[in-house]
Biopython code that builds the backbone (N, CA, C, O; Angstrom):
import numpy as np
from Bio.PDB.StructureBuilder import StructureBuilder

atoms = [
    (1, "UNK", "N", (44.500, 28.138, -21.821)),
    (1, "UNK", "CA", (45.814, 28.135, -21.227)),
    (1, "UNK", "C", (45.826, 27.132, -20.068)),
    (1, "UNK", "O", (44.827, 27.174, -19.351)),
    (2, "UNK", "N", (46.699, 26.307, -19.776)),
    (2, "UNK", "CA", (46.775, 25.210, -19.438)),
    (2, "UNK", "C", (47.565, 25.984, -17.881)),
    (2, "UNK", "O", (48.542, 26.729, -17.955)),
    (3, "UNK", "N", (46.898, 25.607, -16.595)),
    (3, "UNK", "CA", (47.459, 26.020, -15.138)),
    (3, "UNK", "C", (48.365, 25.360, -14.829)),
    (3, "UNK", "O", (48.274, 24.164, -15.108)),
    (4, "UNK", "N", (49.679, 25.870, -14.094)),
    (4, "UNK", "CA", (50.858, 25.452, -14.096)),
    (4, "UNK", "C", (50.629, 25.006, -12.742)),
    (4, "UNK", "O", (50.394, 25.883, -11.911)),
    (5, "UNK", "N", (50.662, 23.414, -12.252)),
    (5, "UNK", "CA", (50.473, 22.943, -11.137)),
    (5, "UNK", "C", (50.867, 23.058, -9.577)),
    (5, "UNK", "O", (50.343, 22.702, -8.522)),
    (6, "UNK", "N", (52.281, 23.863, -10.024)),
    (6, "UNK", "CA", (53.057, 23.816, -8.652)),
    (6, "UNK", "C", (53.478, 25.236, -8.405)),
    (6, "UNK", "O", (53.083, 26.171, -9.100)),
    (7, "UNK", "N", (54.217, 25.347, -7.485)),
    (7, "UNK", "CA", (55.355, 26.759, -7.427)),
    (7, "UNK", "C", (55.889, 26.843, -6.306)),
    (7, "UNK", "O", (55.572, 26.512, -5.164)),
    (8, "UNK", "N", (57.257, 27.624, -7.065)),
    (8, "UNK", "CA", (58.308, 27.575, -5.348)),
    (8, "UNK", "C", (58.291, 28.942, -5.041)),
    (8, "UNK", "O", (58.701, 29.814, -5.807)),
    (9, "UNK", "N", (57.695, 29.189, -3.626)),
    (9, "UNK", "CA", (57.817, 30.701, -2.912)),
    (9, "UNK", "C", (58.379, 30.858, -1.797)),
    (9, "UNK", "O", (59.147, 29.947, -1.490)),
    (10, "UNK", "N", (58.284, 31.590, -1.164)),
    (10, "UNK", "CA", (58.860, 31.846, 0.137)),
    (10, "UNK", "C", (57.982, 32.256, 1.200)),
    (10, "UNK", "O", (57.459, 33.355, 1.380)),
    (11, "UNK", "N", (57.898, 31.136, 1.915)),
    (11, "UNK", "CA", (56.887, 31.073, 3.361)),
    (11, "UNK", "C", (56.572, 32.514, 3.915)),
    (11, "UNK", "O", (55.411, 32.794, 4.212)),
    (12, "UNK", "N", (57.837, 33.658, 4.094)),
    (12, "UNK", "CA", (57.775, 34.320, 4.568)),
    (12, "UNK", "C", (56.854, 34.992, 4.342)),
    (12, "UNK", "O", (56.046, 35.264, 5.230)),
    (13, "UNK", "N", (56.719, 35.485, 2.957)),
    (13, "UNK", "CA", (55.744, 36.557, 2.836)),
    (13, "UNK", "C", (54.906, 36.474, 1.603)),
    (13, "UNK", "O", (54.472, 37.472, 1.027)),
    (14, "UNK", "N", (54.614, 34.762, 1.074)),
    (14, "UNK", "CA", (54.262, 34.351, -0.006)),
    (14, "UNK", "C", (54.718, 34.773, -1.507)),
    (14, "UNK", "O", (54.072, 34.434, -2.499)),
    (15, "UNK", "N", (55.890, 35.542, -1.559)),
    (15, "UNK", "CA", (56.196, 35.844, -2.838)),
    (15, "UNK", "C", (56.448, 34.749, -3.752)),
    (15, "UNK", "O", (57.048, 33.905, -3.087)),
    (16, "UNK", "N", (56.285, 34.300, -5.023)),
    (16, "UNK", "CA", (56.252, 33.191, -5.656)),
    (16, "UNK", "C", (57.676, 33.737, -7.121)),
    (16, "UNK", "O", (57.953, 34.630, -7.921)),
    (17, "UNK", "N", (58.140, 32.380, -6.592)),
    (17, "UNK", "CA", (59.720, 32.913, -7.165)),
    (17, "UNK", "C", (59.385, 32.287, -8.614)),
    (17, "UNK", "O", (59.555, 32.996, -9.606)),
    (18, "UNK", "N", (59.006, 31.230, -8.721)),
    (18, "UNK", "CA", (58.130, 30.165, -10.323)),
    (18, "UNK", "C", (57.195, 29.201, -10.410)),
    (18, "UNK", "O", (56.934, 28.679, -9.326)),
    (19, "UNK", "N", (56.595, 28.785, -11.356)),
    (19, "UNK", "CA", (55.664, 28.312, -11.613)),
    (19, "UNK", "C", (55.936, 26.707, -12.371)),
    (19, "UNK", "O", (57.094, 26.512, -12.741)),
    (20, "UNK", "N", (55.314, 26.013, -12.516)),
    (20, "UNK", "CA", (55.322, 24.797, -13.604)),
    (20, "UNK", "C", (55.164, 23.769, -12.865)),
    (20, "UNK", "O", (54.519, 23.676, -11.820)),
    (21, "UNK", "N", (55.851, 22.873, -13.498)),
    (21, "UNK", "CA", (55.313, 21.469, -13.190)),
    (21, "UNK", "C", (55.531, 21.301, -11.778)),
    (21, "UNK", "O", (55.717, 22.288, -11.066)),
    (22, "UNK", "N", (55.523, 19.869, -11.210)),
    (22, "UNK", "CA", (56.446, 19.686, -9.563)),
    (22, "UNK", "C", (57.169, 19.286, -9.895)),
    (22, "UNK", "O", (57.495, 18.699, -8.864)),
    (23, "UNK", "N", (58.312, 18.851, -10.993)),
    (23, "UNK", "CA", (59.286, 18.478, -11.176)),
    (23, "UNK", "C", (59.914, 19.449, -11.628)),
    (23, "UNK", "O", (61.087, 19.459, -11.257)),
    (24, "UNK", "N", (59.441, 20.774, -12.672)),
    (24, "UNK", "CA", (59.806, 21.475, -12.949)),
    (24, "UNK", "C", (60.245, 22.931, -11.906)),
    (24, "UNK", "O", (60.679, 24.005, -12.321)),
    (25, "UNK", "N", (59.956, 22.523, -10.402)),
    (25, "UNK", "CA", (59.743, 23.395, -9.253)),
    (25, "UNK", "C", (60.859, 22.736, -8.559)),
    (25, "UNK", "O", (61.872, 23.212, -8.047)),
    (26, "UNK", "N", (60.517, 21.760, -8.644)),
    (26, "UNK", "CA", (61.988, 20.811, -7.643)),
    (26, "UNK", "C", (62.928, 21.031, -8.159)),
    (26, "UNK", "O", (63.758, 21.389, -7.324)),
    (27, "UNK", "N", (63.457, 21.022, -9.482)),
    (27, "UNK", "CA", (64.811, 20.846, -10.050)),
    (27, "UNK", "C", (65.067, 22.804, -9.924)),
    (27, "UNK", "O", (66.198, 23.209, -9.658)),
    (28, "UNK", "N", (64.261, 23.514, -10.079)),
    (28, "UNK", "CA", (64.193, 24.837, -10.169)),
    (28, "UNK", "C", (64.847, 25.460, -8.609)),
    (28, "UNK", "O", (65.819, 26.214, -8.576)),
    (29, "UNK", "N", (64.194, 25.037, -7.515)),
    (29, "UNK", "CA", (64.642, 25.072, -6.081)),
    (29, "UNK", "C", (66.068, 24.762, -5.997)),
    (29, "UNK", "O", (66.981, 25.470, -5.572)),
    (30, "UNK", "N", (66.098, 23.564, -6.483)),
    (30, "UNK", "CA", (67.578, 22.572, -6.138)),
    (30, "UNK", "C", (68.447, 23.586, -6.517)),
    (30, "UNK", "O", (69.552, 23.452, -5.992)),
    (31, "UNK", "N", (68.354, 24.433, -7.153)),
    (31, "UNK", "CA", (69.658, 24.773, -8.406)),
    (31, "UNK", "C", (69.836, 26.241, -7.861)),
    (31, "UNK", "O", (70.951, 26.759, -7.800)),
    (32, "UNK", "N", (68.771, 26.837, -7.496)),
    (32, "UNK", "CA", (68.787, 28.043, -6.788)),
    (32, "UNK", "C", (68.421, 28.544, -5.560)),
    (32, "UNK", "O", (68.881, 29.590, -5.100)),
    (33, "UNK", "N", (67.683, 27.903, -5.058)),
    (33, "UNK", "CA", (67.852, 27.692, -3.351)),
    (33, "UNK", "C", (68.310, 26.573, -2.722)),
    (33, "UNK", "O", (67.476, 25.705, -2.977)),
    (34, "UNK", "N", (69.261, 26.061, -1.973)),
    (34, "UNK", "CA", (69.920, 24.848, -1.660)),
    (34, "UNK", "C", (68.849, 25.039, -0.217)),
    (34, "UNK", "O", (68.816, 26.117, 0.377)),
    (35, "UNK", "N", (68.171, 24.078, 0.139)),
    (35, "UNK", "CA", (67.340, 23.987, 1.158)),
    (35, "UNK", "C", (68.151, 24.285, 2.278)),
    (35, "UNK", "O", (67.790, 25.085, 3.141)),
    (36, "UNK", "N", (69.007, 23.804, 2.301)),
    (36, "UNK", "CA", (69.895, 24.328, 3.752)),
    (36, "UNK", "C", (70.127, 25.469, 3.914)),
    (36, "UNK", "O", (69.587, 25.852, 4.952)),
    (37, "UNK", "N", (70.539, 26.058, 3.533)),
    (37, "UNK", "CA", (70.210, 27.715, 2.899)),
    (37, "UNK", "C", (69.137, 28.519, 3.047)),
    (37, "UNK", "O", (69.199, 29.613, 3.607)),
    (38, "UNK", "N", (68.209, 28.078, 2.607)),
    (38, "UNK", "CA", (67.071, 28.841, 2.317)),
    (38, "UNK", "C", (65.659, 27.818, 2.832)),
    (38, "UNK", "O", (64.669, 27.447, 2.201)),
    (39, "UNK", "N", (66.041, 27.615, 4.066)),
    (39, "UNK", "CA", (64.762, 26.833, 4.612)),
    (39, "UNK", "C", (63.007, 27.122, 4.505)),
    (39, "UNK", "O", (62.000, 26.447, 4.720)),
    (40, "UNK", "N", (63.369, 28.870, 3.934)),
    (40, "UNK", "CA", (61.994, 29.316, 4.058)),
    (40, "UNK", "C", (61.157, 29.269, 2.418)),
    (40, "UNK", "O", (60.051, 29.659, 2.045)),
    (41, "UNK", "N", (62.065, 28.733, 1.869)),
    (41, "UNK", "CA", (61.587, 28.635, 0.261)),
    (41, "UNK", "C", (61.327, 27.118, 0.043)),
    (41, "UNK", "O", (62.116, 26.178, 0.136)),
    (42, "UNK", "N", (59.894, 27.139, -0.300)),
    (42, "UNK", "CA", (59.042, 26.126, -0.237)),
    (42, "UNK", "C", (58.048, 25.352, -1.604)),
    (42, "UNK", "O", (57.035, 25.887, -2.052)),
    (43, "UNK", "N", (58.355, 24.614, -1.879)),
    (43, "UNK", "CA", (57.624, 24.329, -3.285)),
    (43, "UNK", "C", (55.732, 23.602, -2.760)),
    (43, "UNK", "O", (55.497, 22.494, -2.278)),
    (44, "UNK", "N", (54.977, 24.434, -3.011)),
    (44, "UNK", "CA", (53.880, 23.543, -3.416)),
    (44, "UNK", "C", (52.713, 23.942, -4.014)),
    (44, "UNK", "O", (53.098, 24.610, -4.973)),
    (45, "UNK", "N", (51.452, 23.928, -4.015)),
    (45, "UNK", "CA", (51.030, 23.775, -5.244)),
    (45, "UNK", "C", (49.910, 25.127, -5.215)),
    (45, "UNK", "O", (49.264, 25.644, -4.304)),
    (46, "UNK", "N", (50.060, 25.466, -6.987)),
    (46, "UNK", "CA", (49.859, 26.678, -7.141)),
    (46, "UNK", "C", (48.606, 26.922, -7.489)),
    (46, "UNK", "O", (48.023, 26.570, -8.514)),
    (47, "UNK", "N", (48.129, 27.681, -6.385)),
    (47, "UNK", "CA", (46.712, 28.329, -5.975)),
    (47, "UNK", "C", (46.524, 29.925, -6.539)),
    (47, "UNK", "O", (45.567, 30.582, -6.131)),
    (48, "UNK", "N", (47.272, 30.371, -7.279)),
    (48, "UNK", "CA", (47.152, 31.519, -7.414)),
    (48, "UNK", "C", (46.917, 31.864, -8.904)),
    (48, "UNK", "O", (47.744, 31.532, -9.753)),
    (49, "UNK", "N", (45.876, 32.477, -9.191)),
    (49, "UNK", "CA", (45.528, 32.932, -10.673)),
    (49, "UNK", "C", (46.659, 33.250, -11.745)),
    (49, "UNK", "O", (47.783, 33.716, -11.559)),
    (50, "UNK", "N", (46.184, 32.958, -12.633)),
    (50, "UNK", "CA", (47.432, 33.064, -13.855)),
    (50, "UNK", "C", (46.824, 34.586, -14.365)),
    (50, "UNK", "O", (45.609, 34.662, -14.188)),
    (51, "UNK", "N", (47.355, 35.633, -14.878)),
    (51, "UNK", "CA", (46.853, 36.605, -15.544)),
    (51, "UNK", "C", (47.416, 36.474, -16.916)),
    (51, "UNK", "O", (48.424, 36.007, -17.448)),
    (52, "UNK", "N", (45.902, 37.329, -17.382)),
    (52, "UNK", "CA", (45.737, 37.040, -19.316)),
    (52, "UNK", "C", (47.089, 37.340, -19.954)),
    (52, "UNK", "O", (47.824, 38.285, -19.665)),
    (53, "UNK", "N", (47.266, 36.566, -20.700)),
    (53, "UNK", "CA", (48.316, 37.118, -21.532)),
    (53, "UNK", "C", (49.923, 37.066, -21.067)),
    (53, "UNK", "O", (50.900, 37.554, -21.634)),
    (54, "UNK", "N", (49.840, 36.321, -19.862)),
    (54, "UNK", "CA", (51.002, 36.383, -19.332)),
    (54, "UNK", "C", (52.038, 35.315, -19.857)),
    (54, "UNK", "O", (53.113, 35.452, -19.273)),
    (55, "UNK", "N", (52.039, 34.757, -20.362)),
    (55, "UNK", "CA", (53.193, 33.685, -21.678)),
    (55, "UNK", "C", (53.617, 34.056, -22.933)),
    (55, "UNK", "O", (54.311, 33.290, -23.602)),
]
sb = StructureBuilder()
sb.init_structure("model")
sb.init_model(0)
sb.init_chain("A")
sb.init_seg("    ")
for serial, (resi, resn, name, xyz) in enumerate(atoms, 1):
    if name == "N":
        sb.init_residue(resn, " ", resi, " ")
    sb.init_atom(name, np.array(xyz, "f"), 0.0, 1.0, " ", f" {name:<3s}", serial, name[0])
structure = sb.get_structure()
């Protein structure tokens, strides 16, 4: 299974809203958090284990 490079979460309390590419994180942000808005939701890159079976 191939690790999904990026992800957009929220600074606050690290919850991770998605996963995929960095383009696939940017356009994902844009559309549902408008940065002005939501200053604390942050795209970068994803350090966190994938669990089995999860696709």
């Amino acid at each position: 299974m191939k690790k999904k490079s990026s992800r957009v979460f929220d600074k606050r309390n690290n919850v991770t809203f998605f996963t995929g590419t960095e383009w696939e994180c940017m356009e994902f942000a844009l559309k549902n958090y408008p940065h002005e808005k939501f200053p604390h939701v942050l795209i970068g890159v994803n350090d966190e284990e994938e669990e089995e079976g999860s696709e």
